[in-house]
C-alpha positions in Angstrom: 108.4 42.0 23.6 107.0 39.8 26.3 105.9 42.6 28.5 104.4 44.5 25.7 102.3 41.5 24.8 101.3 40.9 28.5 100.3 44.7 28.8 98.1 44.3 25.5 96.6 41.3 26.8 94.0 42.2 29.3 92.8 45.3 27.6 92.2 43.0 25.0 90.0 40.8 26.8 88.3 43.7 28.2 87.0 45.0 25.2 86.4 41.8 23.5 84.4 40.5 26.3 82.5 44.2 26.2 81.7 43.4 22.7 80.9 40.4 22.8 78.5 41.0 25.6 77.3 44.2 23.2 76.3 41.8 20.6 74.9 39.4 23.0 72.8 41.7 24.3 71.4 42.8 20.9 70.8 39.7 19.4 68.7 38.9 22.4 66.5 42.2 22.3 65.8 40.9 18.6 64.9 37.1 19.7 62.8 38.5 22.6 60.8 40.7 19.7 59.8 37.0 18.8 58.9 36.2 22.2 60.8 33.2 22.7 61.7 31.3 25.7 65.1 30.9 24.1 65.6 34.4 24.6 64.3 35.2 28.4 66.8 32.2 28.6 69.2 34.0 27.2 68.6 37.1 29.3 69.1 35.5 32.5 72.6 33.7 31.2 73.3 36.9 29.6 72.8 38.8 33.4 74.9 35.7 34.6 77.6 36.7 32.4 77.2 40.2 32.6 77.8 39.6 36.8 80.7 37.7 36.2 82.6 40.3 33.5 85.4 42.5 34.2 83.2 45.2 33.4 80.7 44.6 36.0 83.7 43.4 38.5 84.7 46.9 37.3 81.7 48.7 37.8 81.4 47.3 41.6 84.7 47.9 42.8 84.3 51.6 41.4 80.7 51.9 43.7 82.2 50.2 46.6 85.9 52.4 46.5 83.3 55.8 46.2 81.2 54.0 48.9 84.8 54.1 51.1 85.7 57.6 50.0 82.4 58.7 51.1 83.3 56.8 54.7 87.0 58.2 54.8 85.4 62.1 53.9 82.6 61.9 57.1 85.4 60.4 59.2 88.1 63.1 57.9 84.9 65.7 58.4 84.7 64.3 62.2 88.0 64.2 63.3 88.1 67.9 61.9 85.3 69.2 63.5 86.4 67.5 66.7 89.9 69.1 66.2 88.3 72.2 66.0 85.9 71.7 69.0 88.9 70.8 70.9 90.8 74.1 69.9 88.1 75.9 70.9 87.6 74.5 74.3 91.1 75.1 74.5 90.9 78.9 73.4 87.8 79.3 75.8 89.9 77.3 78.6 93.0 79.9 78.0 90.5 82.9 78.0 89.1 81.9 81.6 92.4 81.5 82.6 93.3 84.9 81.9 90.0 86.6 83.1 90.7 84.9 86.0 94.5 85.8 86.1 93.6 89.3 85.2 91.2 89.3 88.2 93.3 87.9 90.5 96.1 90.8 89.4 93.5 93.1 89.8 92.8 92.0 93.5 96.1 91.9 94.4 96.5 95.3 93.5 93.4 96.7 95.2 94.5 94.6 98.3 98.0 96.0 98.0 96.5 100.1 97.5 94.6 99.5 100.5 97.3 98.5 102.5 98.8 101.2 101.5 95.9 103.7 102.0 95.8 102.0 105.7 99.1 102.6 106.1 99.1 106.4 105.3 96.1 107.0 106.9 97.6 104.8 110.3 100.7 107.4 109.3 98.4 110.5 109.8 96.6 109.3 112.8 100.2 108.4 114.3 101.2 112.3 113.5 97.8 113.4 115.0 98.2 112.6 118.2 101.6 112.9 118.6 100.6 116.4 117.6 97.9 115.9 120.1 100.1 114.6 122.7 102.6 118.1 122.4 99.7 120.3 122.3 98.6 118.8 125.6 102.2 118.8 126.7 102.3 122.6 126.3 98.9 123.2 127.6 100.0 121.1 130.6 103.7 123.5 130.7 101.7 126.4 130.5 99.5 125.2 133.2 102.1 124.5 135.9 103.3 127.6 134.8 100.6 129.4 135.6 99.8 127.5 138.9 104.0 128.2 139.6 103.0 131.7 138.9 100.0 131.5 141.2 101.7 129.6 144.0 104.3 132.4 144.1 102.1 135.1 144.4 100.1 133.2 146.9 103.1 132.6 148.8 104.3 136.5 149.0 101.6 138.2 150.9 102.2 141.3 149.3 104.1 142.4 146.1 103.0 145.4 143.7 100.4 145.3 140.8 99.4 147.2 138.0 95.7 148.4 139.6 93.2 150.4 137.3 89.7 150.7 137.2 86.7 149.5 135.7 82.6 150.0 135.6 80.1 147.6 134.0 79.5 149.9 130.9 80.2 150.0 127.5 83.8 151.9 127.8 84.9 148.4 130.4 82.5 145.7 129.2 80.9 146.3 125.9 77.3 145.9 126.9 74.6 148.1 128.1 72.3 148.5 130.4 69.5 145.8 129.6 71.9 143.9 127.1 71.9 139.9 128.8 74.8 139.4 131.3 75.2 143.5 131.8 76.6 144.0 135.2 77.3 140.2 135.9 81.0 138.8 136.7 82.7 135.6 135.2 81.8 133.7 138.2 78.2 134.6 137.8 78.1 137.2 140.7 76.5 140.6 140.0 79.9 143.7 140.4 79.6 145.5 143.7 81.6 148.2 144.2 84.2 147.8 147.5 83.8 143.9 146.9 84.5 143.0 142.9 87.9 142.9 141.5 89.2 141.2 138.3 92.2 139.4 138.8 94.8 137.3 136.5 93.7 133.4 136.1 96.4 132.3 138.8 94.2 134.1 141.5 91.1 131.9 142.0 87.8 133.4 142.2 86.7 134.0 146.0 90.1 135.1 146.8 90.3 137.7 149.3 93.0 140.6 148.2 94.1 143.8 150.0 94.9 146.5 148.0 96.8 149.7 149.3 94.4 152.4 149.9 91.2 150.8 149.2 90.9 147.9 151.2 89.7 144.5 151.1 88.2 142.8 147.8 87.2 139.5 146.3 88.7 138.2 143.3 84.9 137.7 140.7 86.0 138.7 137.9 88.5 138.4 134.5 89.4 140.4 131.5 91.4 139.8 128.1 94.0 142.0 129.5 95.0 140.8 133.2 97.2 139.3 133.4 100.1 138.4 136.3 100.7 141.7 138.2 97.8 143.3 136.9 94.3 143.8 138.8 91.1 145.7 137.2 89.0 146.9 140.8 84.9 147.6 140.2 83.4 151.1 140.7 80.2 152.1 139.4 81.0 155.7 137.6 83.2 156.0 134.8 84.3 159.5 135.7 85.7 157.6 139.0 87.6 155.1 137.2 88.8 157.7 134.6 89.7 160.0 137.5 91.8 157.0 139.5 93.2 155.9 136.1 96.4 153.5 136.6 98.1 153.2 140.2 101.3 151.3 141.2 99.6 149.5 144.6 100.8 146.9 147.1 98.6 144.3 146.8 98.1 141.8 149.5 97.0 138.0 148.3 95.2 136.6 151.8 95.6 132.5 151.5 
């Protein structure tokens, strides 16, 4: 019973108070229709009262909580929006960090392909001249060979070749008369019959040769098909060289 009678208490006041202050408020509109100084008396006690009500207390405390809540909602709106500026600058601090991992990756890849390239490329160059190097070992094989060749028909004065015969026509040479080069020798000499003779490559040119029944000549000349044991001698008809056709002849190289 005594709490219910404390909790009817204040409203009680409250709306007592409100109407008293109702009636006050009325009664002085009517006195200051008379245009008494009773009643601008009155008005300033009344705004003296009104100050000190509950209802005004009221009505203060209700502007000054919204005046808060208006402070709490910009600082709440703040610390959001610098939340979200920091996420962001956090997202666009993550996104560098990949573009920039993603471009290192990318580096390291084209770094690591070109090694590779190099090292293909170093691989081919490696094969090349060791492909090179036997090619020149043959060449150099073939070469003693032929100088062995050379040095042991130098070094037996006589032995037999394969002799036949040649002219500086178009049946021996391919070229005519007038053509460039017609009737000139691979060492530049012009043929001469009783001096030019073709011989293999391991004769040098300016060697002096007998050959059995015709004498002496002088090595000038070559030909696609002499070769070791094989001599091709000059004459200037091609009914002569048809006529001698191919001889078995002791052939004399003179050092």
């Amino acid at each position: 019973m005594n709490k219910l009678t404390k909790s009817l208490k204040v409203p009680t006041i409250i709306t007592c108070t409100i109407a008293w202050a109702w009636f006050l408020s009325h009664d002085i509109e009517d006195d200051n229709k008379g245009g008494t100084s009773e009643s601008s008396n009155a008005i300033k006690r009344m705004e003296e009262i009104k100050k000190n009500s509950i209802v005004y207390q009221v009505e203060s405390f209700h502007k000054e909580y919204e005046r808060l809540k208006e402070e709490e909602r910009k600082k709440l709106e703040e610390l959001e929006r610098q939340r979200l500026e920091k996420l962001e600058q956090e997202r666009q601090v993550k996104l560098e960090q990949e573009r920039l991992a993603r471009i290192e990756r990318e580096r390291q890849l084209a770094e690591a392909k070109r090694i590779e390239e190099a090292k293909k490329a170093e691989q081919v160059r490696v094969a090349q001249v060791e492909v090179r190097k036997k090619q020149q070992q043959i060449e150099t094989g073939k070469q003693q060979q032929i100088i062995s060749r050379g040095s042991s028909e130098n070094a037996n004065s006589k032995s037999y070749y394969d002799v036949t015969f040649y002219t500086a026509g178009v049946e021996s040479t391919g070229k005519a008369r007038g053509d460039k080069d017609y009737g000139l020798t691979a060492s530049g000499t012009t043929v001469y019959e009783g001096r030019t003779a073709a011989c293999p490559k391991s004769i040098p040119f300016g060697t002096k040769i007998h050959i059995e029944g015709f004498g002496y000549r002088v090595c000038e000349d070559r030909g696609g098909a002499i070769v070791n044991g094989h001599l091709d001698v000059y004459v200037d008809s091609l009914s002569k060289a048809r006529n001698l056709g191919r001889q078995k002849l002791l052939v004399t190289v003179l050092n």
